[in-house]
C-alpha positions as CSV (number, residue, x, y, z in Angstrom):
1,X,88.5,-115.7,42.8
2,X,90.8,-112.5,42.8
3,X,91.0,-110.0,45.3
4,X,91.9,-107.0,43.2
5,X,93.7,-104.4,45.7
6,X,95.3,-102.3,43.2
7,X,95.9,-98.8,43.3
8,X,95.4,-97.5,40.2
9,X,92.7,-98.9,37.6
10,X,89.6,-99.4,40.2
11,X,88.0,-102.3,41.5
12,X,84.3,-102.4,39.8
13,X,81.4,-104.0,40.9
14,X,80.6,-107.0,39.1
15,X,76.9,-105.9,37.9
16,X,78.1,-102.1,36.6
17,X,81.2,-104.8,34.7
18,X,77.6,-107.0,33.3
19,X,76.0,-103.8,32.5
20,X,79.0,-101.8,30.5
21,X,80.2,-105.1,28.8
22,X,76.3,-105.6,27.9
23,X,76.2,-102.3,26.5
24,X,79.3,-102.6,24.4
25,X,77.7,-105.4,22.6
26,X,74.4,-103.5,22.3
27,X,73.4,-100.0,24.1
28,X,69.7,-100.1,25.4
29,X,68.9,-102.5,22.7
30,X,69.5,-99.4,19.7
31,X,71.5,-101.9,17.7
32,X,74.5,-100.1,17.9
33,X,77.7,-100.5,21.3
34,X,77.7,-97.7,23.4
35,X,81.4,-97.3,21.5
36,X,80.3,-96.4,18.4
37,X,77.3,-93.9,19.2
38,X,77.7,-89.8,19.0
39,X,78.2,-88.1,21.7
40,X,75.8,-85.7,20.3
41,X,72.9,-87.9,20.2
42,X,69.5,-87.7,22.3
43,X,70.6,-91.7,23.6
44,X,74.2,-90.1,25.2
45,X,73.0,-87.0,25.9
46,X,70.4,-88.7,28.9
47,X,73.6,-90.4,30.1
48,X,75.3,-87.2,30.5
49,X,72.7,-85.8,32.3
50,X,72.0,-88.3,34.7
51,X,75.8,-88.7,35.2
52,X,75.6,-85.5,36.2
53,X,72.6,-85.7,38.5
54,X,74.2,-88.6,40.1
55,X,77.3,-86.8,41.3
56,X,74.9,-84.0,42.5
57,X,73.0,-86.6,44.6
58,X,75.5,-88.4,45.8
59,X,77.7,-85.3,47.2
60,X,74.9,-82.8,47.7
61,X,76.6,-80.4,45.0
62,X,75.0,-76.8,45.3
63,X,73.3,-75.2,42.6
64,X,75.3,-73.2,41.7
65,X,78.3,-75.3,40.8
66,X,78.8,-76.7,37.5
67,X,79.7,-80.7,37.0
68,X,82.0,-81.1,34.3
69,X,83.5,-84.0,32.6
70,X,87.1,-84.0,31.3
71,X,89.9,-85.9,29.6
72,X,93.0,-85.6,30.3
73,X,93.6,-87.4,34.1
74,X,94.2,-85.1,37.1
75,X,97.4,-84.4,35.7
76,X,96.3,-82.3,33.2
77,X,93.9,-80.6,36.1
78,X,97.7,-79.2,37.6
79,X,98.4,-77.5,34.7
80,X,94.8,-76.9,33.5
81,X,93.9,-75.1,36.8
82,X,97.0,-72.7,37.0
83,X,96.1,-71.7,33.3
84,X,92.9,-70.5,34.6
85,X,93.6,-68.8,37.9
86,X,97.2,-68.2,38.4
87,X,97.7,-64.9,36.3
88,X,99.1,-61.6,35.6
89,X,101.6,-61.7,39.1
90,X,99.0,-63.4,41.0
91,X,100.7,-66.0,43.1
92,X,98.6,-69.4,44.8
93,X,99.8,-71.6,47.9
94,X,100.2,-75.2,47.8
95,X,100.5,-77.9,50.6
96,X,103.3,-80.5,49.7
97,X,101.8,-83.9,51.2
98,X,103.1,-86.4,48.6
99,X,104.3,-87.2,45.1
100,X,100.9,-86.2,43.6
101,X,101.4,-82.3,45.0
102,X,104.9,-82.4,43.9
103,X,103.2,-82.7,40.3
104,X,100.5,-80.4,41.1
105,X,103.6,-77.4,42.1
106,X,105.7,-78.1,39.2
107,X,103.1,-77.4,36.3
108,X,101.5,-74.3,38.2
109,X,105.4,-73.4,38.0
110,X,104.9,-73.0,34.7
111,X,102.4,-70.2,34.4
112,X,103.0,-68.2,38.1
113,X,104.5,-67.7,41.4
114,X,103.5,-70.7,43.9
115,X,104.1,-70.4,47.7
116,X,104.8,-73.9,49.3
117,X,103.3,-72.9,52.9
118,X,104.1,-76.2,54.7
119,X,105.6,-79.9,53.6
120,X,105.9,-83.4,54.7
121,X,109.3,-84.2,52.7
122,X,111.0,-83.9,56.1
123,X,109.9,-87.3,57.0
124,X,109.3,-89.0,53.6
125,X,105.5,-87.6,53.3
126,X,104.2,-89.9,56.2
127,X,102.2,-87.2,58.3
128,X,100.0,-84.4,57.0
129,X,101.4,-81.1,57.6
130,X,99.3,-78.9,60.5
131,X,99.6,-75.5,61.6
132,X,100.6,-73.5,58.6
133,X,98.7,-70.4,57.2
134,X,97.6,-69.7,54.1
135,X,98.3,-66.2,52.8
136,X,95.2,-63.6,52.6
137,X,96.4,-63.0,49.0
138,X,96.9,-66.4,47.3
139,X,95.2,-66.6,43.8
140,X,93.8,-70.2,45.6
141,X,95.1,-72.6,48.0
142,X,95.6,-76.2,46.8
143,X,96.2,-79.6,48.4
144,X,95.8,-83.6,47.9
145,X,92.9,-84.8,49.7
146,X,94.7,-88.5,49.7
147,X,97.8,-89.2,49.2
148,X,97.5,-92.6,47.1
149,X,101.5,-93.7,47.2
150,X,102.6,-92.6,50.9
151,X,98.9,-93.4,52.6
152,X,98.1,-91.0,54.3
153,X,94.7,-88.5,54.1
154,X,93.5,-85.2,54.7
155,X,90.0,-85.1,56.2
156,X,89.9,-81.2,57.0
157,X,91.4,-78.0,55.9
158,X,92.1,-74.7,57.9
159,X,89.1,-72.5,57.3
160,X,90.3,-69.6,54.7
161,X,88.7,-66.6,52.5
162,X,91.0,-68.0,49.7
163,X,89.8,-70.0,47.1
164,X,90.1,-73.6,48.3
165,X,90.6,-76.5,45.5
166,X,91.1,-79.7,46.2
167,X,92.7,-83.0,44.2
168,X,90.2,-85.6,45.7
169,X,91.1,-88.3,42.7
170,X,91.8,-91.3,45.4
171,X,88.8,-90.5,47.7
172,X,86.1,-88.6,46.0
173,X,82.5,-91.0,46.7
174,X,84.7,-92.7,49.3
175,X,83.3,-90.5,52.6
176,X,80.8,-87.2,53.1
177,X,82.2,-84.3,52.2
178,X,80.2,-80.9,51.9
179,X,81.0,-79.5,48.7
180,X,80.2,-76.0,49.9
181,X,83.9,-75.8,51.2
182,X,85.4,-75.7,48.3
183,X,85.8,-73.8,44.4
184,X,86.8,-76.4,42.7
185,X,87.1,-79.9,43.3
186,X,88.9,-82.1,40.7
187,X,89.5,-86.2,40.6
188,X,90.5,-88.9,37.8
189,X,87.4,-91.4,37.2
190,X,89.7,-94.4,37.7
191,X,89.4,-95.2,42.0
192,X,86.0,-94.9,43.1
193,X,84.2,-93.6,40.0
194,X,85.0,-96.1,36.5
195,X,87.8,-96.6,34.2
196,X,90.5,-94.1,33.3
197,X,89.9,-91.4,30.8
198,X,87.0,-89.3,32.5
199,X,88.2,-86.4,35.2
200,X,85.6,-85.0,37.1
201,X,85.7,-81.6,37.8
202,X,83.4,-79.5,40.3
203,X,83.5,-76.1,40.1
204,X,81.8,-72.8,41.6
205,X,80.7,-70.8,38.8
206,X,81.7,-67.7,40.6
207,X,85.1,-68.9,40.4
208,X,85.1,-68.1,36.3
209,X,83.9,-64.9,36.3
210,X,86.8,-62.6,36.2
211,X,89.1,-64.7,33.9
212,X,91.0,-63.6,31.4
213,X,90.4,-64.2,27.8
214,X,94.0,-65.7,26.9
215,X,93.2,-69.3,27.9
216,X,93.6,-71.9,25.2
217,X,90.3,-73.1,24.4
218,X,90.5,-76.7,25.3
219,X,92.0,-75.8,29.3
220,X,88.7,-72.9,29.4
221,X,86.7,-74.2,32.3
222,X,84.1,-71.9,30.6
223,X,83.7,-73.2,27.8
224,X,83.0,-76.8,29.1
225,X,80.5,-75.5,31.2
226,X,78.9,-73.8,28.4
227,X,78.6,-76.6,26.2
228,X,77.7,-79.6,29.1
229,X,81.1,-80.8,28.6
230,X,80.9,-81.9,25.1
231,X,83.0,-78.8,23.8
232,X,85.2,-81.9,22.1
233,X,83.9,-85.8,22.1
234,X,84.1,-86.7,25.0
235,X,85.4,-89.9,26.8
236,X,81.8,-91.7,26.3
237,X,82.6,-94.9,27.3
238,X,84.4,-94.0,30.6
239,X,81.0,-91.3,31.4
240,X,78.7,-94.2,31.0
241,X,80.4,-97.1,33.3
242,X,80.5,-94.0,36.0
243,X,77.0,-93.1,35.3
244,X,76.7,-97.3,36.1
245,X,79.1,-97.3,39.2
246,X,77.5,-93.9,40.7
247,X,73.8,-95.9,39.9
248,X,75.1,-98.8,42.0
249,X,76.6,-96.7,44.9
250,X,73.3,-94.7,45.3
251,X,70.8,-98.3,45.5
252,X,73.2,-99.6,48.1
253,X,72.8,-96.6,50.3
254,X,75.0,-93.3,49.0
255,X,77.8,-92.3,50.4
256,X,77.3,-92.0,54.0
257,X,76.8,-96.0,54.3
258,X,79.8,-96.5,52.0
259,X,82.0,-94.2,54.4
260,X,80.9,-96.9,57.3
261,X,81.9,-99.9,55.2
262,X,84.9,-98.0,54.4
263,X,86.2,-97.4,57.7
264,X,85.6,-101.0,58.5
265,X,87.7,-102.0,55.8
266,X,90.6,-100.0,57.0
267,X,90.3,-100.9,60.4
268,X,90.3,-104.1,60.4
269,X,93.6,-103.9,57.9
270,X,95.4,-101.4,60.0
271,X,94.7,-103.8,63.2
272,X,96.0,-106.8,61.4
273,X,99.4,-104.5,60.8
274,X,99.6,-103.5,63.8
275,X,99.6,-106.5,65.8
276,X,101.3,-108.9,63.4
277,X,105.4,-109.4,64.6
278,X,106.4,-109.2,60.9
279,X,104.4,-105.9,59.5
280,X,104.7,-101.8,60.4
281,X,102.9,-99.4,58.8
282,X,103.9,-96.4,57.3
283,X,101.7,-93.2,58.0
284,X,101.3,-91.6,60.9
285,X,98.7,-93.2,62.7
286,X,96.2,-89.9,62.6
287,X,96.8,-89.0,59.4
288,X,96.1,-93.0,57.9
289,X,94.3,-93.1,54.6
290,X,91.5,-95.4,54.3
291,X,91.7,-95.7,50.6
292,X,95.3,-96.7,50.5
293,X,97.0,-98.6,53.2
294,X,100.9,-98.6,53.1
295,X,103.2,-100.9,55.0
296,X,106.4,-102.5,55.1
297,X,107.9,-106.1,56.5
298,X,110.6,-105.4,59.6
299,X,112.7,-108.1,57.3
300,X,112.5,-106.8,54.0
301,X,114.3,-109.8,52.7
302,X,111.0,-111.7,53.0
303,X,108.6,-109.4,51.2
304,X,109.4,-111.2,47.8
305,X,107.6,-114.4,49.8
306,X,104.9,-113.1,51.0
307,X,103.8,-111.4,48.0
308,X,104.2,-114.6,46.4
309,X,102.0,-116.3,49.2
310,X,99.2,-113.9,48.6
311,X,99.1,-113.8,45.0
312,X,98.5,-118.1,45.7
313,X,95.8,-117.0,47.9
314,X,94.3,-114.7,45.0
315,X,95.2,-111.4,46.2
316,X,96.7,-109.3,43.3
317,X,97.8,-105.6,43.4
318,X,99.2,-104.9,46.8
319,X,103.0,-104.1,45.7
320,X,104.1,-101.0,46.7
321,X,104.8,-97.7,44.3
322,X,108.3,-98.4,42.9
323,X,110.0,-95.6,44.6
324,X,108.2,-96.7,48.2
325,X,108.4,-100.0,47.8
326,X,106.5,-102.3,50.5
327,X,103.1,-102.7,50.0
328,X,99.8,-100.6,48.9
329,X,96.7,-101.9,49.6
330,X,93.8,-99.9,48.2
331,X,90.6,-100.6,49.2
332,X,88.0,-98.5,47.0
333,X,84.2,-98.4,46.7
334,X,83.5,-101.6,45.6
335,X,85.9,-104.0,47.6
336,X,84.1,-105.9,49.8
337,X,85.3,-106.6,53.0
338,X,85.6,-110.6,52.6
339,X,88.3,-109.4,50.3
340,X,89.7,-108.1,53.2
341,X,89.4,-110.4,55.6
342,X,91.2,-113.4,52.9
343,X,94.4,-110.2,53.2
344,X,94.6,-110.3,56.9
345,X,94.1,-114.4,57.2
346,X,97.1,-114.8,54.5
347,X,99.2,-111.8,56.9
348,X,98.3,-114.6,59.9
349,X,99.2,-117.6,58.1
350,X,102.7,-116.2,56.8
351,X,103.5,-115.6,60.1
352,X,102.3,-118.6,61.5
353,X,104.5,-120.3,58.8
354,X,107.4,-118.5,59.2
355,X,107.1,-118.6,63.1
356,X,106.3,-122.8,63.0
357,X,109.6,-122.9,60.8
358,X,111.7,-121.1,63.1
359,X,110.4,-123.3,66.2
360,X,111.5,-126.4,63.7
361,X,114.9,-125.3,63.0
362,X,115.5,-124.4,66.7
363,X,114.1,-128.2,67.7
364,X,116.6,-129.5,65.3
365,X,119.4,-127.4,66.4
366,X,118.8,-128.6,69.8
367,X,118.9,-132.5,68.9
Protein backbone atom coordinates (compact mmCIF):
# COMPACT_ATOMS: atom_id res chain seq x y z
CA UNK A 1 0.00 0.00 0.00
CA UNK A 2 1.11 3.67 -0.69
CA UNK A 3 0.66 6.51 1.42
CA UNK A 4 0.46 9.30 -1.12
CA UNK A 5 1.56 12.64 0.80
CA UNK A 6 2.15 14.67 -2.19
CA UNK A 7 1.66 18.18 -2.56
CA UNK A 8 0.58 18.77 -5.82
CA UNK A 9 -1.79 16.19 -7.77
CA UNK A 10 -4.38 15.24 -4.80
CA UNK A 11 -4.84 12.26 -3.01
CA UNK A 12 -8.44 10.71 -4.18
CA UNK A 13 -10.60 8.52 -2.53
CA UNK A 14 -10.57 5.22 -3.84
CA UNK A 15 -14.44 4.96 -4.72
CA UNK A 16 -14.63 8.60 -6.64
CA UNK A 17 -10.99 6.67 -8.51
CA UNK A 18 -13.81 3.34 -9.11
CA UNK A 19 -16.33 5.71 -10.19
CA UNK A 20 -14.27 8.15 -12.76
CA UNK A 21 -12.23 5.14 -14.11
CA UNK A 22 -15.88 3.35 -14.47
CA UNK A 23 -17.09 6.21 -16.31
CA UNK A 24 -14.23 6.51 -18.72
CA UNK A 25 -14.97 3.09 -19.92
CA UNK A 26 -18.74 3.81 -20.08
CA UNK A 27 -20.63 7.10 -18.64
CA UNK A 28 -23.99 6.13 -16.90
CA UNK A 29 -24.20 3.23 -19.17
CA UNK A 30 -24.91 5.82 -22.60
CA UNK A 31 -22.37 3.75 -24.43
CA UNK A 32 -20.00 6.42 -24.84
CA UNK A 33 -16.64 7.53 -21.81
CA UNK A 34 -17.33 10.51 -20.13
CA UNK A 35 -14.10 11.65 -22.48
CA UNK A 36 -15.73 11.69 -25.53
CA UNK A 37 -19.22 13.22 -24.68
CA UNK A 38 -20.22 17.13 -25.45
CA UNK A 39 -20.07 19.40 -23.19
CA UNK A 40 -23.16 20.69 -24.52
CA UNK A 41 -25.28 17.70 -24.01
CA UNK A 42 -28.32 17.18 -21.57
CA UNK A 43 -25.92 14.00 -19.87
CA UNK A 44 -22.98 16.87 -19.00
CA UNK A 45 -25.02 19.52 -18.56
CA UNK A 46 -26.66 17.61 -15.07
CA UNK A 47 -23.05 17.18 -14.01
CA UNK A 48 -22.44 20.74 -14.23
CA UNK A 49 -25.22 21.62 -12.33
CA UNK A 50 -24.88 19.49 -9.59
CA UNK A 51 -21.20 20.31 -9.53
CA UNK A 52 -22.24 23.40 -8.88
CA UNK A 53 -24.85 22.68 -6.27
CA UNK A 54 -22.30 20.68 -4.51
CA UNK A 55 -19.85 23.55 -3.92
CA UNK A 56 -22.93 25.63 -2.78
CA UNK A 57 -23.78 22.93 -0.18
CA UNK A 58 -20.78 22.25 0.93
CA UNK A 59 -19.56 25.96 1.60
CA UNK A 60 -22.93 27.63 2.15
CA UNK A 61 -22.32 29.94 -1.06
CA UNK A 62 -24.95 32.85 -1.05
CA UNK A 63 -27.24 33.46 -3.70
CA UNK A 64 -26.07 35.79 -5.13
CA UNK A 65 -22.61 34.52 -6.02
CA UNK A 66 -21.94 32.87 -9.13
CA UNK A 67 -19.83 29.23 -9.27
CA UNK A 68 -17.76 29.17 -12.16
CA UNK A 69 -15.57 26.64 -13.61
CA UNK A 70 -12.23 27.52 -15.30
CA UNK A 71 -9.08 26.29 -17.05
CA UNK A 72 -6.24 27.56 -16.83
CA UNK A 73 -4.81 26.69 -12.93
CA UNK A 74 -4.78 29.50 -10.35
CA UNK A 75 -2.07 30.90 -12.18
CA UNK A 76 -3.92 32.12 -14.79
CA UNK A 77 -6.52 33.55 -11.90
CA UNK A 78 -3.28 36.21 -10.99
CA UNK A 79 -3.40 37.57 -14.19
CA UNK A 80 -7.00 36.82 -15.02
CA UNK A 81 -8.24 38.77 -11.94
CA UNK A 82 -6.02 42.01 -12.37
CA UNK A 83 -7.49 42.03 -16.04
CA UNK A 84 -10.75 42.47 -14.57
CA UNK A 85 -10.43 44.84 -11.61
CA UNK A 86 -7.19 46.51 -11.61
CA UNK A 87 -7.90 49.41 -14.23
CA UNK A 88 -7.67 52.83 -15.52
CA UNK A 89 -5.00 54.07 -12.35
CA UNK A 90 -6.79 51.98 -9.95
CA UNK A 91 -4.22 50.42 -7.69
CA UNK A 92 -5.04 46.85 -5.35
CA UNK A 93 -2.93 45.66 -2.19
CA UNK A 94 -1.42 42.41 -1.81
CA UNK A 95 -0.03 40.39 1.24
CA UNK A 96 3.31 38.63 0.42
CA UNK A 97 3.07 35.25 2.45
CA UNK A 98 4.87 32.91 0.10
CA UNK A 99 6.07 31.96 -3.44
CA UNK A 100 2.44 31.61 -4.55
CA UNK A 101 1.73 35.64 -3.74
CA UNK A 102 5.03 36.47 -5.25
CA UNK A 103 3.20 34.99 -8.58
CA UNK A 104 0.04 36.53 -7.82
CA UNK A 105 2.07 40.47 -7.56
CA UNK A 106 4.12 39.93 -10.52
CA UNK A 107 1.16 39.30 -13.15
CA UNK A 108 -1.16 42.08 -11.54
CA UNK A 109 2.18 44.09 -12.32
CA UNK A 110 1.34 43.75 -15.58
CA UNK A 111 -1.93 45.52 -15.94
CA UNK A 112 -1.70 48.26 -12.59
CA UNK A 113 -0.25 49.72 -9.64
CA UNK A 114 0.04 46.96 -6.69
CA UNK A 115 0.76 48.04 -3.06
CA UNK A 116 2.66 45.21 -1.08
CA UNK A 117 1.15 46.31 2.54
CA UNK A 118 3.06 43.73 4.63
CA UNK A 119 5.58 40.57 3.83
CA UNK A 120 7.13 37.51 5.34
CA UNK A 121 10.37 37.46 3.13
CA UNK A 122 12.15 38.80 6.19
CA UNK A 123 12.24 35.45 7.70
CA UNK A 124 11.98 33.17 4.60
CA UNK A 125 7.97 33.24 4.57
CA UNK A 126 7.61 31.18 7.90
CA UNK A 127 5.05 33.50 9.86
CA UNK A 128 1.96 35.24 8.48
CA UNK A 129 2.31 38.87 8.49
CA UNK A 130 -0.15 40.77 11.27
CA UNK A 131 -0.93 44.23 11.89
CA UNK A 132 -0.77 45.85 8.51
CA UNK A 133 -3.65 47.99 6.96
CA UNK A 134 -5.20 47.76 3.99
CA UNK A 135 -5.69 51.07 2.15
CA UNK A 136 -9.49 52.53 1.98
CA UNK A 137 -8.83 52.92 -1.77
CA UNK A 138 -7.39 49.62 -3.07
CA UNK A 139 -9.15 48.35 -6.26
CA UNK A 140 -9.20 44.82 -3.87
CA UNK A 141 -7.08 43.31 -1.38
CA UNK A 142 -5.50 39.89 -2.11
CA UNK A 143 -3.82 37.14 -0.21
CA UNK A 144 -2.88 33.22 -0.07
CA UNK A 145 -5.15 31.45 2.22
CA UNK A 146 -2.31 28.58 2.49
CA UNK A 147 0.85 28.81 1.73
CA UNK A 148 1.53 25.10 0.11
CA UNK A 149 5.63 25.28 -0.12
CA UNK A 150 6.59 27.24 3.22
CA UNK A 151 3.42 25.70 5.51
CA UNK A 152 2.06 27.98 6.92
CA UNK A 153 -1.97 29.29 6.78
CA UNK A 154 -4.10 32.08 7.12
CA UNK A 155 -7.32 31.41 9.02
CA UNK A 156 -8.61 35.15 9.30
CA UNK A 157 -8.25 38.44 7.58
CA UNK A 158 -8.52 42.10 9.06
CA UNK A 159 -12.10 43.16 8.50
CA UNK A 160 -12.07 45.81 5.43
CA UNK A 161 -14.72 47.80 3.08
CA UNK A 162 -12.30 46.68 0.18
CA UNK A 163 -12.97 44.03 -1.97
CA UNK A 164 -11.46 40.95 -0.29
CA UNK A 165 -10.24 37.87 -2.78
CA UNK A 166 -8.73 35.14 -1.74
CA UNK A 167 -6.32 32.24 -3.42
CA UNK A 168 -7.71 29.26 -1.32
CA UNK A 169 -6.27 26.47 -3.95
CA UNK A 170 -4.48 24.34 -0.99
CA UNK A 171 -7.35 24.57 1.51
CA UNK A 172 -10.67 25.22 -0.14
CA UNK A 173 -13.21 22.03 1.31
CA UNK A 174 -10.46 21.56 3.86
CA UNK A 175 -12.17 23.69 6.95
CA UNK A 176 -15.62 26.17 7.33
CA UNK A 177 -15.26 29.12 5.87
CA UNK A 178 -18.26 31.69 5.41
CA UNK A 179 -18.17 32.72 1.95
CA UNK A 180 -19.90 35.97 2.73
CA UNK A 181 -16.44 37.45 3.62
CA UNK A 182 -15.26 37.55 0.53
CA UNK A 183 -15.75 38.83 -3.67
CA UNK A 184 -14.12 36.41 -5.11
CA UNK A 185 -12.62 33.32 -4.06
CA UNK A 186 -10.41 31.31 -6.54
CA UNK A 187 -8.58 27.62 -6.19
CA UNK A 188 -7.01 24.95 -8.67
CA UNK A 189 -9.18 21.63 -8.61
CA UNK A 190 -6.00 19.53 -7.91
CA UNK A 191 -5.74 19.37 -3.60
CA UNK A 192 -8.98 18.85 -2.15
CA UNK A 193 -11.27 19.01 -5.09
CA UNK A 194 -10.00 16.35 -8.34
CA UNK A 195 -7.38 16.33 -10.86
CA UNK A 196 -5.73 19.35 -12.46
CA UNK A 197 -7.26 21.30 -15.21
CA UNK A 198 -10.56 22.68 -13.44
CA UNK A 199 -10.13 26.17 -11.29
CA UNK A 200 -12.94 27.05 -9.27
CA UNK A 201 -13.81 30.42 -9.04
CA UNK A 202 -16.56 32.07 -6.64
CA UNK A 203 -17.51 35.26 -7.27
CA UNK A 204 -20.06 38.05 -6.04
CA UNK A 205 -21.93 39.19 -8.87
CA UNK A 206 -21.82 42.70 -7.68
CA UNK A 207 -18.21 42.59 -8.09
CA UNK A 208 -18.76 42.61 -12.21
CA UNK A 209 -20.98 45.26 -12.57
CA UNK A 210 -18.93 48.28 -13.33
CA UNK A 211 -16.25 46.62 -15.60
CA UNK A 212 -14.98 47.87 -18.35
CA UNK A 213 -15.67 46.50 -21.81
CA UNK A 214 -11.80 46.06 -22.93
CA UNK A 215 -11.35 42.60 -21.38
CA UNK A 216 -10.41 39.79 -23.68
CA UNK A 217 -13.19 37.57 -23.94
CA UNK A 218 -11.75 34.35 -22.64
CA UNK A 219 -10.31 36.30 -19.00
CA UNK A 220 -14.41 38.12 -18.83
CA UNK A 221 -15.68 36.70 -15.55
CA UNK A 222 -18.92 37.84 -17.29
CA UNK A 223 -19.11 36.05 -19.79
CA UNK A 224 -18.55 32.69 -17.98
CA UNK A 225 -21.12 33.42 -15.72
CA UNK A 226 -23.41 34.09 -18.57
CA UNK A 227 -22.97 31.01 -20.33
CA UNK A 228 -22.67 28.39 -16.91
CA UNK A 229 -19.16 28.20 -17.64
CA UNK A 230 -19.23 26.53 -20.92
CA UNK A 231 -18.26 29.87 -22.87
CA UNK A 232 -15.40 27.34 -24.41
CA UNK A 233 -15.39 23.33 -23.72
CA UNK A 234 -14.66 22.98 -20.77
CA UNK A 235 -12.33 20.63 -18.76
CA UNK A 236 -15.20 17.78 -18.56
CA UNK A 237 -13.32 15.20 -17.26
CA UNK A 238 -11.71 17.18 -14.31
CA UNK A 239 -15.69 18.76 -13.46
CA UNK A 240 -16.94 15.35 -13.29
CA UNK A 241 -14.32 13.46 -10.79
CA UNK A 242 -15.00 16.88 -8.60
CA UNK A 243 -18.58 16.55 -9.00
CA UNK A 244 -17.48 12.64 -7.61
CA UNK A 245 -15.05 13.87 -4.77
CA UNK A 246 -17.44 16.81 -3.62
CA UNK A 247 -20.36 13.70 -3.68
CA UNK A 248 -18.13 11.71 -1.35
CA UNK A 249 -17.15 14.56 1.00
CA UNK A 250 -20.85 15.58 1.54
CA UNK A 251 -22.05 11.43 2.51
CA UNK A 252 -19.16 11.38 4.98
CA UNK A 253 -20.42 14.44 6.77
CA UNK A 254 -19.43 17.96 4.83
CA UNK A 255 -16.95 19.97 5.66
CA UNK A 256 -17.34 20.74 9.23
CA UNK A 257 -16.51 16.82 10.12
CA UNK A 258 -13.69 16.94 7.58
CA UNK A 259 -12.11 20.13 9.40
CA UNK A 260 -12.13 17.79 12.75
CA UNK A 261 -10.31 14.86 10.97
CA UNK A 262 -8.19 17.43 9.50
CA UNK A 263 -6.95 18.96 12.55
CA UNK A 264 -6.25 15.55 13.91
CA UNK A 265 -4.15 14.74 11.07
CA UNK A 266 -2.02 17.74 11.70
CA UNK A 267 -1.75 17.35 15.19
CA UNK A 268 -0.68 14.32 15.56
CA UNK A 269 2.20 15.09 12.76
CA UNK A 270 3.24 18.37 14.23
CA UNK A 271 3.55 16.40 17.81
CA UNK A 272 5.58 13.72 16.28
CA UNK A 273 8.08 16.83 14.94
CA UNK A 274 8.13 18.28 17.71
CA UNK A 275 9.22 15.77 20.15
CA UNK A 276 11.42 13.61 17.91
CA UNK A 277 15.55 14.56 18.65
CA UNK A 278 16.16 14.47 14.83
CA UNK A 279 13.15 16.80 13.25
CA UNK A 280 12.17 20.86 13.57
CA UNK A 281 9.61 22.31 11.86
CA UNK A 282 9.50 25.17 9.93
CA UNK A 283 6.41 27.55 10.38
CA UNK A 284 5.80 29.51 13.12
CA UNK A 285 3.92 27.46 15.37
CA UNK A 286 0.58 29.83 15.20
CA UNK A 287 0.56 30.28 11.87
CA UNK A 288 1.11 26.06 10.99
CA UNK A 289 -0.88 24.91 7.94
CA UNK A 290 -2.83 21.85 8.31
CA UNK A 291 -2.72 21.01 4.65
CA UNK A 292 0.95 21.17 4.23
CA UNK A 293 3.35 20.34 7.02
CA UNK A 294 7.06 21.48 6.45
CA UNK A 295 10.13 20.31 8.29
CA UNK A 296 13.66 19.83 8.26
CA UNK A 297 16.25 17.07 9.90
CA UNK A 298 18.84 19.05 12.51
CA UNK A 299 21.52 16.80 10.39
CA UNK A 300 20.67 17.47 6.98
CA UNK A 301 23.19 14.95 5.87
CA UNK A 302 20.77 12.22 6.87
CA UNK A 303 17.63 13.42 4.99
CA UNK A 304 18.72 11.35 1.82
CA UNK A 305 18.11 8.14 4.46
CA UNK A 306 15.22 8.74 5.78
CA UNK A 307 13.49 9.56 2.78
CA UNK A 308 14.75 6.34 1.56
CA UNK A 309 13.35 4.57 4.82
CA UNK A 310 10.00 5.85 4.19
CA UNK A 311 9.54 5.29 0.64
CA UNK A 312 10.38 1.26 1.97
CA UNK A 313 7.63 1.81 4.34
CA UNK A 314 5.31 3.08 1.40
CA UNK A 315 5.23 6.63 1.96
CA UNK A 316 5.75 8.60 -1.30
CA UNK A 317 5.65 12.43 -1.83
CA UNK A 318 6.95 14.06 1.20
CA UNK A 319 10.25 15.78 -0.42
CA UNK A 320 10.38 19.17 0.03
CA UNK A 321 9.79 22.12 -2.89
CA UNK A 322 13.26 22.30 -4.53
CA UNK A 323 14.03 25.65 -3.42
CA UNK A 324 12.97 24.72 0.44
CA UNK A 325 14.20 21.57 0.50
CA UNK A 326 13.29 19.23 3.70
CA UNK A 327 10.18 17.80 3.59
CA UNK A 328 6.31 18.64 2.69
CA UNK A 329 3.83 16.54 3.88
CA UNK A 330 0.34 17.29 2.59
CA UNK A 331 -2.37 15.86 4.07
CA UNK A 332 -5.64 16.72 1.92
CA UNK A 333 -9.26 15.65 2.09
CA UNK A 334 -9.03 12.19 1.49
CA UNK A 335 -5.82 11.02 3.47
CA UNK A 336 -6.75 9.09 6.17
CA UNK A 337 -5.21 9.25 9.24
CA UNK A 338 -3.66 5.54 9.33
CA UNK A 339 -1.65 7.06 6.65
CA UNK A 340 -0.52 9.23 9.07
CA UNK A 341 0.13 7.38 11.86
CA UNK A 342 2.58 4.64 9.33
CA UNK A 343 4.59 8.70 8.79
CA UNK A 344 5.03 9.17 12.45
CA UNK A 345 5.93 5.31 13.31
CA UNK A 346 8.73 5.35 10.39
CA UNK A 347 9.86 9.23 12.13
CA UNK A 348 10.15 6.78 15.57
CA UNK A 349 11.80 3.97 14.03
CA UNK A 350 14.57 6.06 12.14
CA UNK A 351 15.36 7.44 15.23
CA UNK A 352 15.29 4.54 17.19
CA UNK A 353 17.71 3.11 14.50
CA UNK A 354 19.96 5.73 14.29
CA UNK A 355 19.98 6.19 18.15
CA UNK A 356 20.56 2.00 18.66
CA UNK A 357 23.49 2.56 16.20
CA UNK A 358 25.13 5.22 17.93
CA UNK A 359 24.82 3.28 21.40
CA UNK A 360 26.68 0.30 19.24
CA UNK A 361 29.44 2.25 18.00
CA UNK A 362 30.04 3.89 21.43
CA UNK A 363 29.98 0.13 23.12
CA UNK A 364 32.52 -0.77 20.57
CA UNK A 365 34.60 2.20 21.11
CA UNK A 366 34.71 1.49 24.69
CA UNK A 367 35.97 -2.36 24.27
Amino acid sequence: MKHNFGAGPCILPAKVLDQAADAVRDFNGIGLSILEISHRTPEFEAVINETQDLVRSLLGVPADYSVLFLQGGASTQFSMLAMNFLQQGKKAAYLDSGFFSLKAIKEALFFGEVNVIASSKDKKYDYVPVGYQIPADAAYFHYCSNNTIEGTEMFSHPATAVPVICDMSSDIFSRVINVADFDLIYAGAQKNMGPAGMTLVLIKNSLLENLGDEIASMSDYRIYRDNNSMFNTPPVFSIYVAMLNLRWLKEKGGVAKQEIENIAKSTLLYQEIDRNTLFYGLSNPVDRSRMNVTFKMYDQELEAAFLDFAVSNGIVGIKGFPTAGGFRVSLYNALPISSVEVLVKSMQDFEAKLLNQKVSLENKVRV
